[in-house]
N, C-alpha and C positions, 0 to 999 in steps of 0.2 A: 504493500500500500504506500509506505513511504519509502522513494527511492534515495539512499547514500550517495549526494557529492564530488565530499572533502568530508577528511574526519568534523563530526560536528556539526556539519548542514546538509539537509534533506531538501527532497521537495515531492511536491505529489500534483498528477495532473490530473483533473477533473473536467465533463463538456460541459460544455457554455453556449450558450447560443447569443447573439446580442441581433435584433435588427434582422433576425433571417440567419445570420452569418454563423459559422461553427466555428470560434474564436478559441476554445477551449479554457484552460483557468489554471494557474500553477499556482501554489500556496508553494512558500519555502520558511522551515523549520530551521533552527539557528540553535545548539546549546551555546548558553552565557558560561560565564566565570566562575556561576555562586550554582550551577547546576538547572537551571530554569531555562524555561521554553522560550524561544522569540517567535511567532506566529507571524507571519508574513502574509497579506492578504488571503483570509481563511476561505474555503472553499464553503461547499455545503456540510453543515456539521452533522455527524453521525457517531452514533456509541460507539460503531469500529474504530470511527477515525479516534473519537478520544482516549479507547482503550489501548490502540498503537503509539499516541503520545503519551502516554501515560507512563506506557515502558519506559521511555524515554529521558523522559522528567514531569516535572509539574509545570504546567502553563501558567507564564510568570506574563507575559507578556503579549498582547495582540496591536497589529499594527495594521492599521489603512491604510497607503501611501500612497490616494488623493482623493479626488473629491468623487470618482464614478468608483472606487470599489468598496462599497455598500454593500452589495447584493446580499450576501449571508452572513452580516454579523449579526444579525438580529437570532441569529442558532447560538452566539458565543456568548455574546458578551453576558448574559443573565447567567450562563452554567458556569462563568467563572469568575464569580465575583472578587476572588482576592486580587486577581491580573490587572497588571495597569492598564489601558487603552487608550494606542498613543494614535494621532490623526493630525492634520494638517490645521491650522487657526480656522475657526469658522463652520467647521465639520459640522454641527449642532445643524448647520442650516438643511443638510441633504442627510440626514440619521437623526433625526428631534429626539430619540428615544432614550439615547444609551450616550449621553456627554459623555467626553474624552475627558480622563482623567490627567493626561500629558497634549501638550500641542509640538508637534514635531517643529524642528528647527533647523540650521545648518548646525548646530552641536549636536554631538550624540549623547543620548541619556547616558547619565552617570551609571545605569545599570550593565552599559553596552560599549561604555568607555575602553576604548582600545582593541573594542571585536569586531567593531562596525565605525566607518564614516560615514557620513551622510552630508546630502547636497539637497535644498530646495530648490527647483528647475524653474527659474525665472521666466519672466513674458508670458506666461500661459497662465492666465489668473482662472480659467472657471474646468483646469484642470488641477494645478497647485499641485503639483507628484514630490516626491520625497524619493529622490533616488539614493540605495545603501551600499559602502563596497565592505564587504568580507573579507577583511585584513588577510587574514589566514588560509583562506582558500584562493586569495587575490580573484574573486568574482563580484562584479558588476550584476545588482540587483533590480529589475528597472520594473515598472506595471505597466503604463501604456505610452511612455516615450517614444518608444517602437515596438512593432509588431514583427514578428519573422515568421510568417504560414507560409504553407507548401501546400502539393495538390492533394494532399491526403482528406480530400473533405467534398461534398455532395456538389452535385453540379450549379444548383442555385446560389451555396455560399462562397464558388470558385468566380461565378460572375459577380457580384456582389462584392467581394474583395479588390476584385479588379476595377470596378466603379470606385470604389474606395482607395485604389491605389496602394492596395501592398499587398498582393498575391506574390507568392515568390519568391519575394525577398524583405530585406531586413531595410524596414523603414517605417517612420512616424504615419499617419495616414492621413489620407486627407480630410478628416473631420477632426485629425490633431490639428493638420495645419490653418485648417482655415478658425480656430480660437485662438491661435498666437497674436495677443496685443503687443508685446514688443521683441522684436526680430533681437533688436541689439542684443536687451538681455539674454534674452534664449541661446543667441552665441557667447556671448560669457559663461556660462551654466557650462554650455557643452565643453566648450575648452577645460572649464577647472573639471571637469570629470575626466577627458582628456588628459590631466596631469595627473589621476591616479594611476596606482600599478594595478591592474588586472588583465588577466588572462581568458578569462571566460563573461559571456552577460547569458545571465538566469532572464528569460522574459517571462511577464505574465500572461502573453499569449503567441502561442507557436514553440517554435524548434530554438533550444538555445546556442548561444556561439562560442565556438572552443578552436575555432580558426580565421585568425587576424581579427579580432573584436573591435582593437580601436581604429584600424583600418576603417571599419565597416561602422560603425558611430561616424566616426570622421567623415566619411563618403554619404551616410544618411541623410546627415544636416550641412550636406555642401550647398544648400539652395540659399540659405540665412548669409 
């Protein structure tokens, strides 16, 4: 159920459909310092899945990282009331239910100090993403920055992608592009992610990259 990394982070794929489209859904697991769980946009929550993290550790932590992935914390956050929930400023607007107990930042929590960086991804205000790198696996954490699908998917969501602009290959789409309120920022953002070390980007939908990463970042957002 949950697939091993790097010692230390998982991830698990789940389908999604968003719009027609078969987008799919990756949640990624993270052990901290102190032994607790870092929950990375949760999927659909289910007794297996909680009884597979459980093996694990205790879920110390659940994380949004922007303003569209909501979809299934409304499974978490009530079964785990001791977990912090950390979300982007202003999250209360699009999940009224379950305020964030933390508001992400460009610092990382003090819980996650030194296992994780983090970058809020400028210009794109009514997305607000939260991108993480995983010191220690040197992976690049991203939810909907960009998309990397292939053909592996039904013929209506193959044309629909390609309306969308990122069947194929590894790029933002075009309903990221077209809510970028400032191009400048957004090139800032990508650069200082650009000056981190990673090797690998975990996406939260499609196929992840484990050959030339910042190559393929870098070529993504050559339009900016």
């Amino acid at each position: 159920m949950l697939n091993p990394v790097h010692a230390g982070l998982w991830e698990l794929i789940a389908p999604m459909t968003v719009l027609g489209m078969h987008l799919g859904h990756r949640m990624t697991v993270a052990r901290l310092p102190d032994g607790s769980l870092w929950v990375h946009s949760p999927v659909a929550y289910s007794d297996a899945l909680a009884a597979a993290l459980a093996e694990l550790g205790p879920v110390g932590h659940l994380v949004a990282p922007n303003y569209l992935h909501d979809t299934y914390l409304e499974g978490w956050v009530p079964r785990y009331p001791a977990a912090r929930f950390h979300a982007p400023p202003r999250f209360h607007r699009v999940f009224p239910a379950h305020p964030a107990t933390d508001i992400l930042g460009d610092r990382p929590s003090a819980a996650w100090d030194g296992t994780f960086d983090q970058l809020v991804v400028k210009g794109v205000r009514r997305v607000h993403e939260v991108v993480f790198l995983h010191r220690a696996s040197r992976t690049l954490i991203v939810a909907d920055l960009a998309f990397n699908l292939g053909d592996r998917m039904p013929f209506l969501s193959r044309v629909l992608l390609r309306l969308n602009g990122c069947h194929c290959r590894f790029t933002p789409s075009r309903m990221f592009k077209a809510v970028i309120d400032d191009r400048a920022a957004l090139r800032a953002s990508i650069d200082r992610i650009l000056g981190w070390d990673f090797d690998r980007i975990l996406v939260g939908h499609g196929d992840n990259l484990t050959s030339s990463p910042k190559e393929a970042l870098r070529a993504a957002f050559a339009f900016l």
